[in-house]
C-alpha angles and dihedrals in degrees: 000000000000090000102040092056090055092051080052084051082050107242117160109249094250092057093047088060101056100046078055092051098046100042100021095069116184091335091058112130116259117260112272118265130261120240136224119172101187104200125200131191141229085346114142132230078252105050094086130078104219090062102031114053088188100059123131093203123078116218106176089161102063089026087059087043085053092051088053097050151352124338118201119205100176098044121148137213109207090233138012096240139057122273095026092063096047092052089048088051098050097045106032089230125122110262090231087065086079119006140338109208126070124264095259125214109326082352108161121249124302085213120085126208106275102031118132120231141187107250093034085069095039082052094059093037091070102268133138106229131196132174111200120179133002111033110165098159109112136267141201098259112191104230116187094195135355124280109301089181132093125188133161116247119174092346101306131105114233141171113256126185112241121204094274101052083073140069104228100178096059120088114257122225136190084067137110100299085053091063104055105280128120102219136003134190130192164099088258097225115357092217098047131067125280095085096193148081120272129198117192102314100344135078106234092220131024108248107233095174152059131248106221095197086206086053115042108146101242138042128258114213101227128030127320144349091236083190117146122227118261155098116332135161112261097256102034106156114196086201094064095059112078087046094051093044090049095047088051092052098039085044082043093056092042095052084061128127103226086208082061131071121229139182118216117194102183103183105191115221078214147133087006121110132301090066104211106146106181111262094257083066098051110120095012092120130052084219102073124242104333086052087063103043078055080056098049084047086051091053102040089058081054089075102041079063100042092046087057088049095058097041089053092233096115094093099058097035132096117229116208119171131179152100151278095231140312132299129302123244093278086089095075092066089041094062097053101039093041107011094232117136113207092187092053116208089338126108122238130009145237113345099020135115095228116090101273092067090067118004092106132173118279130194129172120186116181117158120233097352095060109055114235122269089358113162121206125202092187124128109249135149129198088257086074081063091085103060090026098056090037094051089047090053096049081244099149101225106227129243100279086009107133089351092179086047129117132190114239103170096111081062096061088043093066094247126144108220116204090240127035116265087237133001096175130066129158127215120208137149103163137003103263097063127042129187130195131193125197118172099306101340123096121190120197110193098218135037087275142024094204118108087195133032119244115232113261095254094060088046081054086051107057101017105234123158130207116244130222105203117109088246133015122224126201141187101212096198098061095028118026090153089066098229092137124069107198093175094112088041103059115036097161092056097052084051103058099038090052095061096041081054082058092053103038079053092060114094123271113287101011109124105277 
């Protein structure tokens, strides 16, 4: 308390250290932690080995994180699909607030001026901020004339911006530093132009060709490239990029200072499409190539860990560890040639309203505050990031800031509050389907919650049928894998969950 009341004074964190050091004596707080939120993407509840004992597909690394701390079976992503869910992550706010689709090819940000994030209040409380890997969240690109360029993607012409329609020496803003981080190194989004490095606002070289996503210049070993069409540099190698992403956050790590607090958001490139898992990874896995590239991730968040090890700063960091959604469709063929089920029990996949689209991995670790090998079944989302992390860290949360945002660090502390952190929790990816949880109950507000519909081997598989009612209405406990609608049979429920959706709907701090 004593310190958080002298970041309210507003003292920067370095002064207030040393007040607590001069005057606190033994009894002195300890220093606040250090943060790393390690983000996959596209990886599947059952993707991981620790909470799918049928998986094909080893993952020590996060198995040995969840050993050594909480495991979360009933965890949410805001959305079903990529930049949604980041911004809901960042701001603590859900993604619908603002959009539901993701930022496309030189998009501008998905942030507005005046929105709170994560980082920006670890940043003034004293923390040193970085962002490494998958932003795909926008910038401010300089364009000095619209797109001169056509190309054919999935059977459409469309206008596409070639290198000279940029200006490539001017700063470029929207980005990262914009939102509150320090430094930020990346390829923005692997799939997406601009093929080429960038470092804070710059892009490190001036992109002179054009990714042909149908000609790309190497294989990928599952599926297809999804690259868009656009501006790259000449001898741009996919295959370079997780490694280089991985060798700048474990030298980042290595370059801290352990007197002074830091916050760490790795977003993987992995498992998302193009997989494209490095050759000393090839045959890891008993679920093909995508099984491996789990296995690299796996191992890339390793050496995060390990990094952290070495540098001695484990016992004072946060580990946080998720994803941005569930699996792509991929996973249809994966499960009958391999038998191995990304999605785990749920039903649907990335995208989807049904539980598959957003129930996502979650790992904290939290030395000597998070007791080993604990397992929650508490229902959380990554938009409870925001107010848990800056709790952790003593960050006061301003007045609007991560307005859909709960605390759950008495969770992690192994309390039992008298009333659940959160009982509602909407589901949403895009406009034209809604879910709403409430305790055990989950209300879809149509006759399905898929956004696409799975091919009729995988229904065989897993022996789902399709309902005809107008919603569709669940209990998760008993039946996580959605197999009985209870929509005629409980009247009274939809009813009431379809006016709580209404006013969950209605913006922060109207009168819901």
């Amino acid at each position: 308390m004593i310190r958080t009341y002298l970041l309210k004074a507003g003292l920067p964190l370095a002064c207030a250290i040393l007040l607590l050091l001069a005057f606190g004596g033994a009894d002195s707080p300890p220093p606040p932690p250090n943060i790393v939120i390690i983000y996959a993407d596209d990886m599947g509840y059952g993707d991981l080995g620790c909470q799918n004992s049928d998986s094909k597909i080893p993952t020590p690394y996060l198995d040995q994180l969840a050993a050594e701390g909480m495991r979360f079976t009933d965890a949410h992503s805001s959305s079903g699909i990529c930049s949604p869910s980041r911004f809901a992550l960042l701001t603590g706010t859900y993604h619908w607030r603002r959009q539901h689709d993701i930022v496309n090819s030189f998009g501008p940000p998905f942030f507005r001026e005046g929105d709170v994030t994560l980082p920006q209040l670890l940043n003034e409380g004293g923390y040193t901020t970085a962002c490494i890997g998958k932003w795909h969240l926008g910038w401010d690109w300089n364009f000095t004339q619209p797109p001169s360029g056509e190309a054919m993607q999935w059977g459409k012409l469309r206008e596409v911006y070639r290198p000279e329609d940029i200006d490539w020496e001017r700063p470029v803003g929207g980005g990262p530093l914009a939102r509150g981080f320090d430094y930020y190194f990346g390829d923005g989004t692997i799939n997406f132009p601009p093929y080429t490095w960038i470092e804070n606002d710059r892009v490190l070289e001036t992109p002179t060709a054009m990714m042909d996503p149908d000609s790309v210049g190497y294989d990928t070993k599952e599926g297809r490239w999804e690259f868009r069409p656009g501006p790259k540099l000449e001898d741009w190698n996919p295959y370079t990029v997780l490694p280089t992403l991985t060798e700048k956050a474990v030298d980042w790590i290595a370059s801290r200072d352990e007197n002074e607090p830091f916050f760490l958001y790795f977003a993987l490139p992995s498992p998302h499409a193009p997989i494209i898992p490095n050759d000393a990874f090839d045959g890891s896995s008993e679920a093909g190539a995508y099984g491996d590239f789990v296995v690299q991730t796996d191992w890339v968040a390793g050496q995060l860990i390990d990094a952290l090890a070495e540098r001695g700063l484990d016992e004072n960091t946060i580990v946080v560890f998720s994803s941005d959604n569930g699996p792509e469709a991929y996973a249809w063929e994966r499960a009958r040639t391999y038998g191995h089920y990304s999605m785990g029990e749920f039903r649907g996949l990335k995208r989807d309203v049904w539980e598959g689209g957003h129930h996502v991995p979650m790992i904290v670790k939290w030395p000597g505050r998070v007791a080993p090998g604990t397992v929650s079944d508490a229902l959380i989302s990554q938009i409870d990031l925001m107010a848990t992390l800056t709790a952790a860290a003593g960050v006061p949360l301003p007045s609007g800031a991560g307005p859909d945002s709960r605390d759950f660090t008495p969770v992690l502390a192994g309390q039992s509050p008298a009333a659940p952190i959160r009982e509602v929790l909407v589901h949403n990816t895009y406009a034209s389907k809604w879910g709403i949880r409430k305790g055990d109950w989950l209300y879809i507000d149509d006759a399905s919650g898929g956004h696409r519909n799975p091919p009729d081997f995988f229904s065989t598989l897993t022996g789902h049928e399709e309902f005809d009612t107008p919603g569709i209405l669940f209990n998760m406990r008993q039946d996580p894998a959605q197999r009985v609608n209870h929509y005629a049979r409980h009247p009274e429920m939809v009813a009431e969950l379809e006016d709580l959706l209404a006013k969950e709907k209605q913006p922060p701090g109207a009168n819901r």
